[in-house]
Each structure stands twice: as C-alpha cells, then as structure tokens.
Short mmCIF file of the C-alpha atoms (twelve columns), coordinates in Angstrom:
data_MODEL
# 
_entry.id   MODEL 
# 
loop_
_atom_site.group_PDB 
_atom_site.id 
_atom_site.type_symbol 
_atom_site.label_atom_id 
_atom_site.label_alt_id 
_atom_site.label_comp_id 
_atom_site.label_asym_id 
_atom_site.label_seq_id 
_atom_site.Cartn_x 
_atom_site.Cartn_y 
_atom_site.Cartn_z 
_atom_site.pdbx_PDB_model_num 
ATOM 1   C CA . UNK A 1   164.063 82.723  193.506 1 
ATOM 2   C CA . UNK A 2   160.823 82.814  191.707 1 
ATOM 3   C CA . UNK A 3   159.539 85.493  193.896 1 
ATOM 4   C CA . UNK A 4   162.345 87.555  192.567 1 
ATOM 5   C CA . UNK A 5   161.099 87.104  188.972 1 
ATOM 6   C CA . UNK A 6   157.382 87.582  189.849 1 
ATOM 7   C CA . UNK A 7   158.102 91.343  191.212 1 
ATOM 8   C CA . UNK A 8   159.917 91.907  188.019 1 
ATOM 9   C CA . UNK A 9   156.671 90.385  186.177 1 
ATOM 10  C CA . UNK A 10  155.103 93.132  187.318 1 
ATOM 11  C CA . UNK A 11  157.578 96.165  185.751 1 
ATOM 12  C CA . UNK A 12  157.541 94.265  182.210 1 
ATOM 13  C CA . UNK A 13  156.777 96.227  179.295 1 
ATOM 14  C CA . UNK A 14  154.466 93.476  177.585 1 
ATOM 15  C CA . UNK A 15  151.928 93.105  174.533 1 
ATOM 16  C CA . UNK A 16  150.044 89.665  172.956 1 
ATOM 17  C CA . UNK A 17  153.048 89.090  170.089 1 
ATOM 18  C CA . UNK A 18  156.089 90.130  172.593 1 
ATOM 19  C CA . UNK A 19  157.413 90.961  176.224 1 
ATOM 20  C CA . UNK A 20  160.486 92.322  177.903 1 
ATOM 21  C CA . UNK A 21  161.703 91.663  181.301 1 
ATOM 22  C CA . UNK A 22  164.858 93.336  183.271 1 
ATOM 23  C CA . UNK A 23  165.727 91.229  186.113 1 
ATOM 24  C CA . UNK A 24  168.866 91.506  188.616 1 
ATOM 25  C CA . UNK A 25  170.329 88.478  189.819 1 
ATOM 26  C CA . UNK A 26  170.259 88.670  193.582 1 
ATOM 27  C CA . UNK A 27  173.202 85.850  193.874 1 
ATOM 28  C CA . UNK A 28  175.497 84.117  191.580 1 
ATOM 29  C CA . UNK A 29  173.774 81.264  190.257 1 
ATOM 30  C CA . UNK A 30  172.031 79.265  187.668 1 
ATOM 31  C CA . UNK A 31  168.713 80.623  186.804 1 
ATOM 32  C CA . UNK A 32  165.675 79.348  184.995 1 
ATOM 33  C CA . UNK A 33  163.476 81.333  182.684 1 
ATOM 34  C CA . UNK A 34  159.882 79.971  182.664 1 
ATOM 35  C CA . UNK A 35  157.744 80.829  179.602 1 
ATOM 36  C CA . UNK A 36  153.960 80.278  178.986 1 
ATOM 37  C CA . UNK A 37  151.026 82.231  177.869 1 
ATOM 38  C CA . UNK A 38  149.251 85.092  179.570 1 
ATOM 39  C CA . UNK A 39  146.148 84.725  177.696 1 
ATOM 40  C CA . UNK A 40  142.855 84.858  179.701 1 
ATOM 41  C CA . UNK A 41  142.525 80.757  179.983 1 
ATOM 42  C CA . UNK A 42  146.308 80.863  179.909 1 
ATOM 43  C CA . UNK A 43  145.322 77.482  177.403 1 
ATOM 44  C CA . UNK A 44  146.815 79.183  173.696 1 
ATOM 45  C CA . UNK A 45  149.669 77.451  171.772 1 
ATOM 46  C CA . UNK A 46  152.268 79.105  169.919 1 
ATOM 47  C CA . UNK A 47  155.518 79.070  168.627 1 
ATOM 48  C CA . UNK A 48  157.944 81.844  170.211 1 
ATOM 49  C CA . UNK A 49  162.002 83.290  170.404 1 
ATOM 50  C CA . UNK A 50  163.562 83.521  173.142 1 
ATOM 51  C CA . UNK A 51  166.144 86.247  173.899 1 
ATOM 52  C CA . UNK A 52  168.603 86.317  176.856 1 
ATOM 53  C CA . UNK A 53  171.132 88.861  177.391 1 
ATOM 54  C CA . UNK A 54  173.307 88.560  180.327 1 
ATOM 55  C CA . UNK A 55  175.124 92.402  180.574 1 
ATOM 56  C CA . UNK A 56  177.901 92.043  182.547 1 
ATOM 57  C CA . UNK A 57  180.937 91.825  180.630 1 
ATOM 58  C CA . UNK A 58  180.678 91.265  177.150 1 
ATOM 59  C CA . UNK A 59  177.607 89.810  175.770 1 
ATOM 60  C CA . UNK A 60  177.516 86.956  173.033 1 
ATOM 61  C CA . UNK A 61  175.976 87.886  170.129 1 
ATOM 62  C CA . UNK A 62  174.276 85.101  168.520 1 
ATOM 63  C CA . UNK A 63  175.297 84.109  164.435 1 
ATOM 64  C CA . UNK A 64  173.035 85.664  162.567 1 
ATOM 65  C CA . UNK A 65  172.212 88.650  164.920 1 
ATOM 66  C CA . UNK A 66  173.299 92.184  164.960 1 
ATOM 67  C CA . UNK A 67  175.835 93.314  168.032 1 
ATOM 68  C CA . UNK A 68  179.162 93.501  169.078 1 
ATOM 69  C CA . UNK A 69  181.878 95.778  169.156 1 
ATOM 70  C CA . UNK A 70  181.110 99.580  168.186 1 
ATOM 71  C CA . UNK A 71  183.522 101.894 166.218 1 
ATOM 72  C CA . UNK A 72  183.967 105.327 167.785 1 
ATOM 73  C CA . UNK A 73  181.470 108.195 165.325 1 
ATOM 74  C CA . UNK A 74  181.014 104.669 162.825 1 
ATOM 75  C CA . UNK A 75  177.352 103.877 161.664 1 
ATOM 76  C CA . UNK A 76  176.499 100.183 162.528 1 
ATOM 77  C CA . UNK A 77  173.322 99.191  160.667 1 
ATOM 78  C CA . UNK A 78  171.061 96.615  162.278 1 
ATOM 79  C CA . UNK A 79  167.488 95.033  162.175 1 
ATOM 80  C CA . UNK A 80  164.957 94.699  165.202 1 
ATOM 81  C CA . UNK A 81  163.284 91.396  164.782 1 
ATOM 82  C CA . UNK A 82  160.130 90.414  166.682 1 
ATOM 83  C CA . UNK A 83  161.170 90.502  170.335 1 
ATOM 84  C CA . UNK A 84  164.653 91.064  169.366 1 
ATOM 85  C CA . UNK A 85  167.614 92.772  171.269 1 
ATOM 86  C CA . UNK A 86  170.722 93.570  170.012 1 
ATOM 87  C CA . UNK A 87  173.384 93.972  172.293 1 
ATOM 88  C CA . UNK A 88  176.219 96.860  171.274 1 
ATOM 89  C CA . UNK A 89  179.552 97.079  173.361 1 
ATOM 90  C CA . UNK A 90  181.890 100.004 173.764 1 
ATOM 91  C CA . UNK A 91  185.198 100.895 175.569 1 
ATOM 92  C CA . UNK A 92  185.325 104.067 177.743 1 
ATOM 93  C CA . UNK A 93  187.122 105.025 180.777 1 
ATOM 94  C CA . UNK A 94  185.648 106.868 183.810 1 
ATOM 95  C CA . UNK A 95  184.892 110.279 183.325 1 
ATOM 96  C CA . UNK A 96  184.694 110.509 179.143 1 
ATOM 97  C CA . UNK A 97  181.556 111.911 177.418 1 
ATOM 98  C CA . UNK A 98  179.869 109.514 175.252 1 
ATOM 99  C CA . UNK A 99  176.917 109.728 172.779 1 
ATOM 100 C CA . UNK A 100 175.196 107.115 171.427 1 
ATOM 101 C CA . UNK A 101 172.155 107.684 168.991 1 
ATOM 102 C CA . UNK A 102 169.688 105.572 167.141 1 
ATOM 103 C CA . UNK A 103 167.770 106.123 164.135 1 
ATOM 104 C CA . UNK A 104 165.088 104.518 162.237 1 
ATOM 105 C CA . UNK A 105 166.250 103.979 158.950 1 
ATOM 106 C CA . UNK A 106 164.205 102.859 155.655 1 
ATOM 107 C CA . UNK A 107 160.556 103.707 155.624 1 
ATOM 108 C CA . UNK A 108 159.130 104.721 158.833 1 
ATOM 109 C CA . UNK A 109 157.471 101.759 160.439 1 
ATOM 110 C CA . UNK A 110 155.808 101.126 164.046 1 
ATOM 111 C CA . UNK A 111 159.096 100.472 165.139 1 
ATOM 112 C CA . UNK A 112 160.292 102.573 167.835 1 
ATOM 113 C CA . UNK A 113 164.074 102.819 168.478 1 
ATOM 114 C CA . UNK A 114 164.703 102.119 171.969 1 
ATOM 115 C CA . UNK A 115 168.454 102.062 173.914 1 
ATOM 116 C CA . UNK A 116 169.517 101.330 177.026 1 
ATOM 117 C CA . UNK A 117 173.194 101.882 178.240 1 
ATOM 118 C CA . UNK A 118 174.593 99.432  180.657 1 
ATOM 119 C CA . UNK A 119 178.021 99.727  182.893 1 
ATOM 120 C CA . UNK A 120 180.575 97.233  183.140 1 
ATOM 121 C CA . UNK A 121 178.821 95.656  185.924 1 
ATOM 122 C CA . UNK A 122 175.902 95.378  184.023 1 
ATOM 123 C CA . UNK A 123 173.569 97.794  185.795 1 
ATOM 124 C CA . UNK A 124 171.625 100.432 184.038 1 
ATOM 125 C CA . UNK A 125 173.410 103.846 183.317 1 
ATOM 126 C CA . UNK A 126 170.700 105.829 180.937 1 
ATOM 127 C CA . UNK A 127 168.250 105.044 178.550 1 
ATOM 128 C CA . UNK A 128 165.806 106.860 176.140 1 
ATOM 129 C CA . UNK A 129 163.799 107.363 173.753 1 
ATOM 130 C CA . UNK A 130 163.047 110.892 173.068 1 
ATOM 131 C CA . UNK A 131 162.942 111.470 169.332 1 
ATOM 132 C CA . UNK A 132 159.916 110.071 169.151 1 
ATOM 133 C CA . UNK A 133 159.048 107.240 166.950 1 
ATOM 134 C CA . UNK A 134 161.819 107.528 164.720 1 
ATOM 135 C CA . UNK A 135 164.862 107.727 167.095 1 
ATOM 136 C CA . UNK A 136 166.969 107.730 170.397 1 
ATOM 137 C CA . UNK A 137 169.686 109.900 171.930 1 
ATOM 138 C CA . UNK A 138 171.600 109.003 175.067 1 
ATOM 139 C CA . UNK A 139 174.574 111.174 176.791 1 
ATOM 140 C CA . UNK A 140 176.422 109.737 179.652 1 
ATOM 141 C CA . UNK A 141 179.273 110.342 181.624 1 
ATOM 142 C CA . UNK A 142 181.050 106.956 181.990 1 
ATOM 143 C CA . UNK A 143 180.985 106.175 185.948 1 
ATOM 144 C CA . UNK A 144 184.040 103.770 186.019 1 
ATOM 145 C CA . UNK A 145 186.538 102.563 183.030 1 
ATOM 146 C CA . UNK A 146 185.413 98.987  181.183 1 
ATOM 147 C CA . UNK A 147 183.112 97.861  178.314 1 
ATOM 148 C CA . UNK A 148 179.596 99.693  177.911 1 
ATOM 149 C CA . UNK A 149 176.693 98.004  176.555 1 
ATOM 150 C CA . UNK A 150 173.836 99.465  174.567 1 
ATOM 151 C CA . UNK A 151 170.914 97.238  174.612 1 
ATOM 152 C CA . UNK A 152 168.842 98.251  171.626 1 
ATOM 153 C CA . UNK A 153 164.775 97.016  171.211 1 
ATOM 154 C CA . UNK A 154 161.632 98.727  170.883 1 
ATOM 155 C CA . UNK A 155 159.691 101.022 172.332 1 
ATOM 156 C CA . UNK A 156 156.477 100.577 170.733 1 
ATOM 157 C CA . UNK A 157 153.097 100.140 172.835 1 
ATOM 158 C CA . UNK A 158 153.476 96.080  172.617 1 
ATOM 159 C CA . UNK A 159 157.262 96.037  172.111 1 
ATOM 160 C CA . UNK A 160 156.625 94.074  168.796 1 
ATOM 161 C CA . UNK A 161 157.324 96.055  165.768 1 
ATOM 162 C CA . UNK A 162 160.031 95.328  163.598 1 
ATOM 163 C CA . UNK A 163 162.119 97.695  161.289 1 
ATOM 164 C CA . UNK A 164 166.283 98.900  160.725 1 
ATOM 165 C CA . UNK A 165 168.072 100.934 162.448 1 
ATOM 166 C CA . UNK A 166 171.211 102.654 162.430 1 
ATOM 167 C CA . UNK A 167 173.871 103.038 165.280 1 
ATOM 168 C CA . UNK A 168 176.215 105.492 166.634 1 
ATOM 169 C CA . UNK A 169 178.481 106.337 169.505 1 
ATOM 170 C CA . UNK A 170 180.598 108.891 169.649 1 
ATOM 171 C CA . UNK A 171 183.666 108.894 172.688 1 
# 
C-alpha cells in the first residue's frame, strides 16, 4: 500500500526539524511507517521521535505524555513537544453541542495551538486554528454518539515549535 502513503506524502504539513502526516487505512491491516530524510542528497543522519496515533476508539496515551480522558468545562494543561501530539478523548452523543478550545499558556512562543476533532470512527469532524498564534476554537455538532478525539499539535510554518497549552471542552 505504499502508493497509498505516497499521495498522502504529498498533503503533509512538513519543515527540516518535524512533519505530520494524516493517512486513512484503506483495509484492515498491519501497516509500516517508513522514515528517512528528505534532505537534498537524502544522505543526513539524525536522531528523531516518532509519533503514531491510531483514532478510532480510544487512543493510548503514552507514560509520560499528555492525553486522555477530558472533564466537561475542566482545564487540562499540557506541553507540545517537538513533533508531538497529544491525543484528548471525550464522550458525546449524537446531536449535543460541544466546544473545545485551546490556548497558549506561559509566555507566547512560536508555538501555534492546533486541534483537530475526530469521530468515533476516527474520521475528521472539524479542526482550526483561528485565534491566531496564541489559540484554537472548535464547535461541532456530534454526528453519532461514542468517544471524540481532539488531536492537539502545531500549527506553526514547520510544525516544530514547542510551548504549553491549556484545554477545554465544554458538552
């Protein structure tokens, strides 16, 4: 299925320290992730993390990292690392109003808030950022009843800053 993967190569928001790709599984299956450089010679070394977040159902959150279960209107405090994503889960049933907002906190950095809300299913439902640089507001109305994720990264030009955030959904 690498020709799968290669289209998606192409709709990856990418920069020299870190990269994010979205990728639907066509089938049910074992995949691989292949990683390597994309320098000119494609010849540099490095060291790097890698982050894998499977959205349907609930998503492991790894010890150490910030995610899990959100509290209805409760501020959940959390750190982007380089090439992080936190993954956020919420309950709601099919036709509630939810809000979920993120906010820089601390000084302001080049870290851009970013979230993404995915359906039980693990397909897309919204995402934004549209405070700017220093936050993100998302409204949905939830399609079908199960657990929500809210996939929280940056948005900055190489998706590689770092900084804190804080993080709220409201049912």
């Amino acid at each position: 299925r690498l020709v799968t993967l290669q289209r998606a190569y192409n709709h990856m928001n990418a920069g020299d320290l870190a990269a994010q790709v979205a990728v639907v599984a066509p089938t049910t299956g074992i995949y691989t992730i292949l990683v390597s450089t994309a320098d000119s010679g494609n010849d540099e070394t490095g060291t790097y993390v890698l982050t894998a977040i499977h959205l349907a159902g609930t998503p492991e959150v790894s010890p150490g990292d910030e995610g899990g279960p959100l509290t209805n209107g409760g501020v959940h405090n959390g750190a982007a690392l380089l090439g992080d994503l936190d993954a956020w889960t919420f309950a709601a049933v099919a036709g509630q109003t939810v809000t979920a907002s993120i906010a820089e906190s601390g000084a302001n950095t080049l870290f851009v808030p970013w979230i993404r809300i995915y359906g039980p299913a693990g397909t897309i439902v919204a995402g934004g950022n549209n405070w700017g640089d220093l936050g993100a507001n998302v409204n949905i109305i939830a399609p079908i009843s199960g657990t929500y994720t809210v996939l929280v990264s940056t948005a900055d030009s190489g998706n590689d800053a770092t900084g804190t955030y804080q993080l709220s959904v409201v049912r």
